[in-house]
C-alpha positions as CSV (number, residue, x, y, z in Angstrom):
1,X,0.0,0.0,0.0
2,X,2.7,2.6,0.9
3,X,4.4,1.7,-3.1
4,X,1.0,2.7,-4.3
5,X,0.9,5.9,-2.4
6,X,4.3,7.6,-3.6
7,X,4.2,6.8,-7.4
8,X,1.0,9.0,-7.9
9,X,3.2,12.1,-7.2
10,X,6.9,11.2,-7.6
11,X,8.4,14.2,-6.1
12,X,6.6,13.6,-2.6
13,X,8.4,14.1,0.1
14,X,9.0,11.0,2.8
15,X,6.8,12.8,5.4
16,X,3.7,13.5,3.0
17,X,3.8,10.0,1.9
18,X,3.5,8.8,5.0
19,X,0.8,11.5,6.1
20,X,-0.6,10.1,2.8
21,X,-0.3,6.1,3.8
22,X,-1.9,6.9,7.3
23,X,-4.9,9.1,5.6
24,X,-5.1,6.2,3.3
25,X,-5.0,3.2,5.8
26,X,-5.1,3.8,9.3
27,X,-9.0,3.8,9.4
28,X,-8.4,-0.2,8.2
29,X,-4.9,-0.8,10.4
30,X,-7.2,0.7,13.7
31,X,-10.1,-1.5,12.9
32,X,-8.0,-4.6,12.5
33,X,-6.6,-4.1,15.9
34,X,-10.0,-3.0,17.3
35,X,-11.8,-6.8,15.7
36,X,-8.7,-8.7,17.3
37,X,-8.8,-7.3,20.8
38,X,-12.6,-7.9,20.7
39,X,-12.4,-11.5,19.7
40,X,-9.3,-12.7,21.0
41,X,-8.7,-9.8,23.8
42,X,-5.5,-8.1,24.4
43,X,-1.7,-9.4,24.8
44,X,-2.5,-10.7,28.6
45,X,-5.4,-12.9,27.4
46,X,-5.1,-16.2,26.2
47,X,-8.9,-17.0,25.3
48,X,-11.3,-15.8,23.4
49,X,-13.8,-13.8,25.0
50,X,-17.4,-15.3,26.3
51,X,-19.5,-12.2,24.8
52,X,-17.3,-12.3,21.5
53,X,-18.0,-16.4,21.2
54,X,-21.7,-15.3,22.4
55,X,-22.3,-12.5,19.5
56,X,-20.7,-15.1,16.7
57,X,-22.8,-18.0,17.5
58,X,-25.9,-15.7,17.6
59,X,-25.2,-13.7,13.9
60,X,-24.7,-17.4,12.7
61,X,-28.0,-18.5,14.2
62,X,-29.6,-15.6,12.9
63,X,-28.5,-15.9,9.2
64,X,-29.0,-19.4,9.4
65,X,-32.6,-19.2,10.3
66,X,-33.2,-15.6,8.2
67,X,-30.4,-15.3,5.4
68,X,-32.4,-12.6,3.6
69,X,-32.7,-10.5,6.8
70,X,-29.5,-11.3,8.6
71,X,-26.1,-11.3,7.0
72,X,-23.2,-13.7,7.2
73,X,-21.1,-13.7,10.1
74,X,-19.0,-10.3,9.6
75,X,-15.7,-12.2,10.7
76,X,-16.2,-14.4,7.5
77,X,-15.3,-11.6,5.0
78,X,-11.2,-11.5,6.6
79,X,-9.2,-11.9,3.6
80,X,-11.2,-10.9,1.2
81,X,-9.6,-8.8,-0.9
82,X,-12.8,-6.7,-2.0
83,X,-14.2,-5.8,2.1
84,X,-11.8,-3.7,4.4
85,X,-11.3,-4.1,7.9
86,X,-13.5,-1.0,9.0
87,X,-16.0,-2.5,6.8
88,X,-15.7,-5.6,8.5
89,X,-15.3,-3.7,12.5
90,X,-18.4,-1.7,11.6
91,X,-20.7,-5.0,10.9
92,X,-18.7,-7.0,13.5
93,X,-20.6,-3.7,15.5
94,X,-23.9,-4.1,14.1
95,X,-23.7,-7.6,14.9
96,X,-23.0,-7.2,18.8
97,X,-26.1,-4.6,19.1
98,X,-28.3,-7.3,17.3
99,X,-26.7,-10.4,20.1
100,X,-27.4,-7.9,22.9
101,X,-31.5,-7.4,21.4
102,X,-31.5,-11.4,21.0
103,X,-29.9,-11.7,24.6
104,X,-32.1,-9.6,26.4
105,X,-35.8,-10.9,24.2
106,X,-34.6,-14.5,25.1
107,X,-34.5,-13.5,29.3
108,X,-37.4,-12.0,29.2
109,X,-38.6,-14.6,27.8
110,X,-36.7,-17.2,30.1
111,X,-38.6,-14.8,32.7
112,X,-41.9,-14.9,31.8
113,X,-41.5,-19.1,31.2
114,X,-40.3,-19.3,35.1
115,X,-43.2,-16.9,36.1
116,X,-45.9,-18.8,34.4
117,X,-44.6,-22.1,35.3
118,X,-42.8,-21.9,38.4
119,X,-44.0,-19.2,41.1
120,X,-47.6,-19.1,39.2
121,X,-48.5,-22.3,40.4
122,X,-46.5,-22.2,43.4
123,X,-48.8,-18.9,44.6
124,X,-51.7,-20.6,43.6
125,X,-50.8,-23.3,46.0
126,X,-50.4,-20.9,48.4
127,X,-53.3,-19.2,48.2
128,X,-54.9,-22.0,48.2
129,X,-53.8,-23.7,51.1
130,X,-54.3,-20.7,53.2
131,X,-57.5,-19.8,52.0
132,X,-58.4,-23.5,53.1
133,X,-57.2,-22.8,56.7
134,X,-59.0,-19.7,57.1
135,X,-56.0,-17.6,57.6
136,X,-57.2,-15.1,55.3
């Protein structure tokens, strides 16, 4: 990339081709760095992250059940030579909003579930029982 930058004006000087390369690429080179510390954390983790393993396995449920609706997996298009890293960070975003919606619908509906069948019946019981005794 930095070849590419100094050619289009041949008498550049060294400093304005690299104020050139950075305007060019560091958008991509700060995303790239951004994607990896969010997958595979920083230099003192060894293990990919829970909530970065979460959001993945979600965005491929998702376009598995709705692939008109839901795109592939964002982490899919590294290496392709067409999408750029900030391309790829900004979907990568997109996709951790849409795991945190699908995380918080599925508890409230993991709530509701344990309402209704758990502590429904349980204060029925309850009721129930102490209405038979007269407490009430």
């Amino acid at each position: 990339p930095l070849p590419e930058a100094i050619p289009q004006q041949p008498t550049i000087a060294v400093d304005a081709a690299l104020e050139l390369y950075n305007q060019r690429w560091m958008k991509n080179a700060t995303a790239a760095v951004q994607l990896s510390e969010a997958g595979i954390g920083d230099s003192r983790s060894r293990s990919l992250r829970a909530g970065f393993v979460i959001q993945v396995l979600i965005s491929l449920l998702l376009h598995k059940i709705c692939p008109r609706i839901f795109p592939p997996v964002a982490l899919f298009d590294i290496g392709k030579p067409d999408v750029s890293y900030a391309d790829i960070f900004v979907a990568s975003q997109k996709e951790k909003k849409r795991a945190k919606v699908v995380g918080w619908m599925a508890g409230i509906i993991l709530g509701v579930v344990i309402i209704k069948k758990l502590i429904m019946p349980m204060l029925a019981k309850t009721t129930a029982w102490v209405l038979a005794r007269g407490m009430a």
